[in-house]
MIVEX-276934 format. One line per 8 residues: number of its first residue (from 1); their letters; for each residue x, y, z of N, C-alpha, C. Coordinates in Angstrom, 2 decimals. Layout:
N
NUM> a> X/Y/Z/X/Y/Z/X/Y/Z; ...
END
This chain:
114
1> xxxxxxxx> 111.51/68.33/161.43/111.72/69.16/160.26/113.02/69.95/160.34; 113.45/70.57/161.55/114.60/71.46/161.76/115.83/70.20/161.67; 115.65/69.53/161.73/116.97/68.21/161.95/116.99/68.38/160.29; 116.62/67.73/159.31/116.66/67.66/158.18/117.75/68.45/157.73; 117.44/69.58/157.59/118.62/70.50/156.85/119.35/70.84/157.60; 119.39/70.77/158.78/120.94/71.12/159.83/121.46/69.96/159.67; 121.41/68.71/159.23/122.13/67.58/159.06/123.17/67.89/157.53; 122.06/67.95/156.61/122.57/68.56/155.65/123.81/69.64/155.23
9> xxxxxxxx> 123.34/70.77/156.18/124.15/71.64/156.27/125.45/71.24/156.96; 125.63/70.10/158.07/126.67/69.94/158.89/127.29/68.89/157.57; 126.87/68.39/156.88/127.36/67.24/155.59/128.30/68.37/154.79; 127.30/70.01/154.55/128.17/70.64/153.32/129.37/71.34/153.71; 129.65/71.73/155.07/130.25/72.03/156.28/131.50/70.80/156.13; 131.22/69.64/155.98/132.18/68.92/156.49/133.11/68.19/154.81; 132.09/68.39/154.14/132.36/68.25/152.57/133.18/69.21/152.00; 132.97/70.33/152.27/134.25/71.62/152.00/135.01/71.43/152.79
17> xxxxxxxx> 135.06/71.41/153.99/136.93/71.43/155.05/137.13/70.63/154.22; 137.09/68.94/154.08/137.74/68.23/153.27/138.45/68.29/151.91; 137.30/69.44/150.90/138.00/69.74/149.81/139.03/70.65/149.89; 138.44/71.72/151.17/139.53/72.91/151.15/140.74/71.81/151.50; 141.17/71.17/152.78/142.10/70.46/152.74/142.50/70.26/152.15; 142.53/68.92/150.84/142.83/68.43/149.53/143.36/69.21/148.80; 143.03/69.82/148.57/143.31/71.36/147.94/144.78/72.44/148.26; 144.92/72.00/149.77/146.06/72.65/150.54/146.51/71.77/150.25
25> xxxxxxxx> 146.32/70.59/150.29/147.58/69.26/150.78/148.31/69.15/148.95; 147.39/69.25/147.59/147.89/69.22/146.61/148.73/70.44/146.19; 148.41/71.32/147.04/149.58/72.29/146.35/151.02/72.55/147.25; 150.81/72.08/148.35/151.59/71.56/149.03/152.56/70.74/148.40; 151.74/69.81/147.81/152.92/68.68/147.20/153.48/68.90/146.09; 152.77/69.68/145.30/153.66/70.78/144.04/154.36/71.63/144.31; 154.48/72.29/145.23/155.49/73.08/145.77/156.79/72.15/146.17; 156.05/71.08/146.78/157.44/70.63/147.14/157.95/70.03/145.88
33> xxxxxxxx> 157.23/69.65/144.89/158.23/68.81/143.59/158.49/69.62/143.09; 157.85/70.86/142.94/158.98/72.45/141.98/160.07/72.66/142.71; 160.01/72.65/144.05/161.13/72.77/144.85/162.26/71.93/144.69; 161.82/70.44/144.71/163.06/69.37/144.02/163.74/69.79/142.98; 162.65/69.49/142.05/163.28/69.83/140.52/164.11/70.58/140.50; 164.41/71.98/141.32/164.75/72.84/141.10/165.89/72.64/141.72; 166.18/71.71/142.42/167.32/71.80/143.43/168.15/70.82/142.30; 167.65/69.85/141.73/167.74/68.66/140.64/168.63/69.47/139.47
41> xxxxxxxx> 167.70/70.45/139.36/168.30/71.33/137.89/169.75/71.75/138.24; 169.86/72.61/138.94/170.73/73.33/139.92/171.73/72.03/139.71; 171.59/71.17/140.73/172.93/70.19/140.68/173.09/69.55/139.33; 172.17/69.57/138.48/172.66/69.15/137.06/173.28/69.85/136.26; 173.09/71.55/135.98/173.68/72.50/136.10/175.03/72.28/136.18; 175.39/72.41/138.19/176.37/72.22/138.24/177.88/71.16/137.59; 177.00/70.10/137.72/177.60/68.88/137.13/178.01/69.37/135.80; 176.92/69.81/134.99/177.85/70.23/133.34/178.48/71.23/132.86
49> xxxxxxxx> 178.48/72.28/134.10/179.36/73.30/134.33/180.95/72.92/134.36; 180.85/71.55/135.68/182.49/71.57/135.71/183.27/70.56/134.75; 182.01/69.87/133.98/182.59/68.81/132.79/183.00/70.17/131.65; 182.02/71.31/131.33/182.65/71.96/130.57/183.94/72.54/130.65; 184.02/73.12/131.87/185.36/73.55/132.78/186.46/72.54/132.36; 186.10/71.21/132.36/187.18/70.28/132.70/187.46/70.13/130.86; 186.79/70.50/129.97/186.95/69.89/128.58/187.71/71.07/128.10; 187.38/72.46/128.31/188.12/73.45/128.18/189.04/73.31/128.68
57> xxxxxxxx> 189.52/73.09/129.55/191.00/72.76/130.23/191.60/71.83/129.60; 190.97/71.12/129.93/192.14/69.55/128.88/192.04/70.27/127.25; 191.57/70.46/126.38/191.76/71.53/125.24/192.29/72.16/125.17; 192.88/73.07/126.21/193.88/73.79/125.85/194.73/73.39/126.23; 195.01/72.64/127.52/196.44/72.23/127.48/196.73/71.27/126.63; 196.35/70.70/125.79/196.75/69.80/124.51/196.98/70.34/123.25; 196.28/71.95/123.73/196.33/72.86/122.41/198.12/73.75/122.24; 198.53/73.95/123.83/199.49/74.55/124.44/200.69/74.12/123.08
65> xxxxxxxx> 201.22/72.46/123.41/202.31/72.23/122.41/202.04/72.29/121.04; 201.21/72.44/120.53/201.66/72.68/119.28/201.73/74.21/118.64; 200.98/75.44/120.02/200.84/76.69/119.77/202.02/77.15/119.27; 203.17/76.51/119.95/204.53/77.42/119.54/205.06/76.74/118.31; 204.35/76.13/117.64/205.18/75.10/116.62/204.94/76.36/115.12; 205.60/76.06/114.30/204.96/76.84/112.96/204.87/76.37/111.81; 205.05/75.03/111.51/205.28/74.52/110.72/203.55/73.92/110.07; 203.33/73.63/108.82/201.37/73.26/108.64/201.10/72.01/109.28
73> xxxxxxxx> 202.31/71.18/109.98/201.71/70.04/110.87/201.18/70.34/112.17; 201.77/71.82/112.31/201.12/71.69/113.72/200.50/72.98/114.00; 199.82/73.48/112.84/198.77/74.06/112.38/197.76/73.32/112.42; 198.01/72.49/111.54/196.84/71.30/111.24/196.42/70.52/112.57; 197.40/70.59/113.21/196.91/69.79/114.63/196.31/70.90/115.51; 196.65/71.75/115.69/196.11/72.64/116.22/194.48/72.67/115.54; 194.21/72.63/114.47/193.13/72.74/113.86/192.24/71.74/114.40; 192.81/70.06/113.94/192.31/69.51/114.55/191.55/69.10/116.15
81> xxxxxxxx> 192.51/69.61/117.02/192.45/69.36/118.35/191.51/70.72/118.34; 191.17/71.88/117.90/189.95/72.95/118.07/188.91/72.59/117.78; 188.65/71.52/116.75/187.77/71.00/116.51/187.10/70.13/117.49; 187.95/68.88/117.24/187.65/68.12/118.77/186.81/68.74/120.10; 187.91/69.97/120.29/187.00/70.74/121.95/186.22/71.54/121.70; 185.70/71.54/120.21/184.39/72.81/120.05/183.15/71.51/119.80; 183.78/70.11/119.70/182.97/69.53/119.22/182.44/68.92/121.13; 183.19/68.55/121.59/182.94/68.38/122.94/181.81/69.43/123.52
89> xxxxxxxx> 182.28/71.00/123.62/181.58/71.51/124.00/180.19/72.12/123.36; 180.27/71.43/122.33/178.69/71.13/121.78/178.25/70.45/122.61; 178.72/68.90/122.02/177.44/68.12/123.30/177.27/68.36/124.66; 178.01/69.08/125.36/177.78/69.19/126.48/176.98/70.57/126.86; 176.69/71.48/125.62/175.58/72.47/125.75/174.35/71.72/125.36; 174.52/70.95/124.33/173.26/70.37/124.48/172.88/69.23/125.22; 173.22/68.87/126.23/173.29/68.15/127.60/172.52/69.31/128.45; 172.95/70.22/127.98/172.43/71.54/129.55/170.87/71.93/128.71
97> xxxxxxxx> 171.07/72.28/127.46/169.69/72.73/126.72/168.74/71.46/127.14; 169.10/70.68/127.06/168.11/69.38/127.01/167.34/69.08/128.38; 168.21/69.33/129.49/168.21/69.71/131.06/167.32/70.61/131.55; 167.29/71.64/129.88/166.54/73.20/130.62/165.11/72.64/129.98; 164.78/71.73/129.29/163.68/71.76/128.57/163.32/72.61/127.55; 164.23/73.22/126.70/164.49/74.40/125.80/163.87/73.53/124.37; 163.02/74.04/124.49/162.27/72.93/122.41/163.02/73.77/121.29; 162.79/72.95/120.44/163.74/73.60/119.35/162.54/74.96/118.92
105> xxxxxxxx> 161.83/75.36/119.61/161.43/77.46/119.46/162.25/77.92/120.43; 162.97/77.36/121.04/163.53/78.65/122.24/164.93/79.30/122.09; 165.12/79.67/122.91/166.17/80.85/122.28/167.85/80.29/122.52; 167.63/79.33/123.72/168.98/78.52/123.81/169.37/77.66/122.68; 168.15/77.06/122.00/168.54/75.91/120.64/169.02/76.52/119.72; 169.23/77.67/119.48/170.05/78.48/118.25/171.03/77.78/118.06; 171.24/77.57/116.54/172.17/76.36/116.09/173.78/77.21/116.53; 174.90/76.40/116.48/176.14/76.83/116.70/176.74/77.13/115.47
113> xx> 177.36/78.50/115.49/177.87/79.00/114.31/179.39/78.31/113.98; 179.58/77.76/112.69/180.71/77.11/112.65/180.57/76.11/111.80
END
């Protein structure tokens, strides 16, 4: 009679370590994929940081010769070529919004004024 439920009991005993385990080992492994991601984001981040860097740069130095000009051709080019690098650095904010997981309720998708 005493065997019966001490068997039992050593079953519910050995049925919890296992879940508690499982349990450690799954959040374990979510930690470590928040941890990726995050390292993921970060270097994606980075990456569209220095393409923006690099589009602003080439924009203005293409913007440079015609700054000193005064004539409406190179007004107009000037116009044009602002366009061009505001249009660049659109898509490449929304390259980063899209990155952040930002839905069109959040506060980064605010449309661009212009």
């Amino acid at each position: 009679m005493v065997l019966g439920p001490a068997a039992v009991g050593g079953l519910v005993r050995i049925r919890t370590g296992l879940a508690r385990r499982l349990t450690a080992g799954t959040e374990a492994m979510r930690a470590d994929a928040a941890a990726r991601l995050a390292v993921q984001r970060t270097e994606h981040r980075l990456r569209i940081g220095a393409e923006i860097e690099t589009v602003v740069l080439s924009g203005l130095e293409q913007l440079r010769p015609q700054a000193a000009g005064g004539d409406l051709a190179d007004v107009t080019a000037l116009r044009d070529l602002g366009r061009e690098l505001l249009a660049g650095l659109r898509e490449l904010l929304t390259r980063l919004r899209d990155a952040e997981g930002v839905g069109a309720g959040g506060s980064l998708n605010a449309p661009c004024p212009g």
